[in-house]
N, C-alpha and C positions, 0 to 999 in steps of 0.2 A: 504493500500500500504506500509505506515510505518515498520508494522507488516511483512508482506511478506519478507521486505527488510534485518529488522533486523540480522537474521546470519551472512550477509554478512559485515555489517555494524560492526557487533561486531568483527568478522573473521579480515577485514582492520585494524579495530583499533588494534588489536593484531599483527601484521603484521608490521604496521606502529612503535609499539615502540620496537618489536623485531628488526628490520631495523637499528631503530637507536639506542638505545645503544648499538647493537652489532658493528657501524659503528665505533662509540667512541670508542668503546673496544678494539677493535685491532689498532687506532690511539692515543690509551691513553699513551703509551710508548713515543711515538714522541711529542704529547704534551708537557707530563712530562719534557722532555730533553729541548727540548728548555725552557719553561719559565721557565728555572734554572737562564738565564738570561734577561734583561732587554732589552739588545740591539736587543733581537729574537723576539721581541713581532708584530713586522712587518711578519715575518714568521710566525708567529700564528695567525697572521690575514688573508693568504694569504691559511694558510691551514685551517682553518675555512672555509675560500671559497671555495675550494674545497669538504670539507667534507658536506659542505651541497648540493653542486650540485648533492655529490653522493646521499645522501641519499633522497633529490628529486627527480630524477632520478629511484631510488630501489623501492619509492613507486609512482610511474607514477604518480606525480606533477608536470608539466608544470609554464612557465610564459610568463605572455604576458601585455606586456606594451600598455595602451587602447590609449596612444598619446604621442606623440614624448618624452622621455624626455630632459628636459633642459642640455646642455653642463654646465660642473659645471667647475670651476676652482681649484686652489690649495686651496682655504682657509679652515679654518674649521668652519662646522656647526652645528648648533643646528639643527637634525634630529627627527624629528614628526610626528609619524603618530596613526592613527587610532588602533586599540588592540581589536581585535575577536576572539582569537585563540594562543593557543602556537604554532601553524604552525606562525606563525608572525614574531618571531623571526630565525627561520631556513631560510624563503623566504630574511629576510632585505638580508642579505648576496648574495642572489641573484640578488635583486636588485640595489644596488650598491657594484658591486665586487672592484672596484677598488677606492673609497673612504673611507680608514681606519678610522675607527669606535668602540669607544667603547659603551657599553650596560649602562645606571645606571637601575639596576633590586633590586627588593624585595630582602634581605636577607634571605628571606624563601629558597633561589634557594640554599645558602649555604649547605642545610639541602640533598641535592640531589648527591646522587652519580653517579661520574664520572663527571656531568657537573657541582658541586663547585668547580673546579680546575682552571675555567675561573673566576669566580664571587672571588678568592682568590686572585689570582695572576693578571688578567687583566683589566675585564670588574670591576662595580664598583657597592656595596652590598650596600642597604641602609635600615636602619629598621627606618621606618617612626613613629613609637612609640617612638621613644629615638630621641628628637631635637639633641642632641652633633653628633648621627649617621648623621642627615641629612646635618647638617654642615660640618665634615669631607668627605659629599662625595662633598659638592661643592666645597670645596677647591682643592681635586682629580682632578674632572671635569676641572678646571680653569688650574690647574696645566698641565694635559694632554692636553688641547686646546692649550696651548700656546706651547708641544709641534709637533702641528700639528693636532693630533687627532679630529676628529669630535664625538660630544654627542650623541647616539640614547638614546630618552626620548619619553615614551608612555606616553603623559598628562593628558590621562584618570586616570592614576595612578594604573592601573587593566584590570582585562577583564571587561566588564561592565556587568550586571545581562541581561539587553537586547541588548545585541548586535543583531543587528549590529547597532542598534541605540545609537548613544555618551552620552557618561558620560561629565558631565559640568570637562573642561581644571582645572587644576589646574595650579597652575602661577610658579612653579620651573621653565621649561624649558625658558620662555620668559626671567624671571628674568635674569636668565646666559646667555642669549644669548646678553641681553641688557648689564649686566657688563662687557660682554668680547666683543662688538663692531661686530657680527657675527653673519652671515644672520641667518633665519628660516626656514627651507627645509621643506616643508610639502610635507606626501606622503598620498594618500588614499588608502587603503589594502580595495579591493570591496568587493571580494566574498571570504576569508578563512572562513567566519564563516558556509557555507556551505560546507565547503571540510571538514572543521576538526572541529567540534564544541566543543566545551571545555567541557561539563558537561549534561549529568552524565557520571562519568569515562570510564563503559566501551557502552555504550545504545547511547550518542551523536553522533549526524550525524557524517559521514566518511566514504570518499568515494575519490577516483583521478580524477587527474581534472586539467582544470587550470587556476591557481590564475591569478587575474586583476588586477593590480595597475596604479596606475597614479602617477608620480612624478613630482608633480608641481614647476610652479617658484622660485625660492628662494625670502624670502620677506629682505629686506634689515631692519639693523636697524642701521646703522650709523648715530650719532646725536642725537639717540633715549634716555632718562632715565627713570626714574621710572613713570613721572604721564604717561608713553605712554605704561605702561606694558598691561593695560585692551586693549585697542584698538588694540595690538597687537597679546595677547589670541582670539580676537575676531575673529581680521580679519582669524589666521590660523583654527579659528576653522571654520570659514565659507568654509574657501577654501578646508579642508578634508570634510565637509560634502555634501556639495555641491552635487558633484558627487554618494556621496554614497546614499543618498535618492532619486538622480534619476536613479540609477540602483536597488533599491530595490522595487523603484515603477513599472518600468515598468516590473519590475517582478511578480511583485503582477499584473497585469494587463492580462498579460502573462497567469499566474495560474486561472484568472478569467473569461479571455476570453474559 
């Protein structure tokens, strides 16, 4: 069936990045213009939302929230969630449009043309090899929360070799969230790894569809410091996983039945 499927599969995958950077490319001028300044950088978040509804949109990607999500207030958070897919980052934008949000991402992404002009100038580059890198981005982070900005941090650290099954949290995101006094958003991203599967480049599954997420409670950490960093990795990791091994099982059920 794989085999049957494949042209098609590799045809969308083509499709899908002709889409977008050609979507970037004719918005790269406006980009450019504004984050000349500092003050626009709400306007480039505002038009990120948009550019990605288009380009979800261009390649028939849907979203649909599996349960209510929670009313979130003004504050800023530490945002978490799960990492299957470079559709992951295109979808956050849709799911929270109206909570301004920056990215801490790989410094590899610098290496990428048209979208290092965000990892330069806005969202925040970190090369986990060079410790001075990784302190310079929390001080960014810390910096930008205070003013106003919420962190999107995948604590898998990566896409994971088996997704959709978790990669063990690494403790950056907790840690910041516990010195800056500011909740834990976790979201579970269910099904990207089937719409867009990361690897191999051009043969991984791809296909339209659409994405499932759930955006859970915010976990509070007021009061919180460092001996409560582990029980707090814990508890968000339970809460993204949670749901996602029970939608992977009753799929597998599904396929068995």
């Amino acid at each position: 069936m794989r085999i049957l499927a494949m042209p098609f599969i590799i045809l969308y995958r083509i499709y899908f990045a002709a889409v977008f950077f050609t979507v970037l490319l004719v918005l790269y001028p406006v980009f450019w213009f504004l984050l000349l300044k500092r003050e626009n950088y709400e306007r480039v978040f505002q038009l990120k939302v948009m550019t990605s509804r288009i380009i979800l949109t261009l390649d028939f990607i849907g979203l649909r929230h599996v349960q209510k999500p929670p009313i979130l207030d003004d504050t800023p958070y530490v945002i978490c969630a799960n990492h299957a897919s470079y559709l992951d980052i295109i979808l956050m934008y849709r799911i929270l449009p109206k909570k301004r949000f920056l990215f801490i991402g790989k410094a590899e992404l610098l290496k990428w043309p048209i979208i290092n002009i965000f990892f330069k100038k806005v969202d925040i580059a970190v090369n986990r090899e060079k410790r001075s890198s990784g302190m310079r981005s929390i001080i960014r982070a810390k910096q930008e929360i205070q003013n106003g900005w919420s962190i999107v941090i995948f604590p898998e650290g990566g896409i994971p070799i088996n997704a959709p099954k978790l990669d063990h949290f690494k403790n950056g995101a907790f840690k910041l969230a516990i010195d800056e006094q500011i909740p834990v958003l976790p979201i579970t991203i269910i099904n990207n790894w089937k719409l867009f599967n990361t690897d191999p480049l051009l043969t991984g599954m791809a296909r339209p569809g659409i994405a499932r997420v759930i955006v859970h409670e915010p976990i509070p950490t007021e009061g919180m410091n460092k001996k409560d960093l582990i029980p707090l990795r814990q508890r968000t990791f339970e809460t993204i996983n949670e749901p996602l091994v029970a939608y992977n099982k009753a799929l597998q059920d599904e396929n068995n039945g």
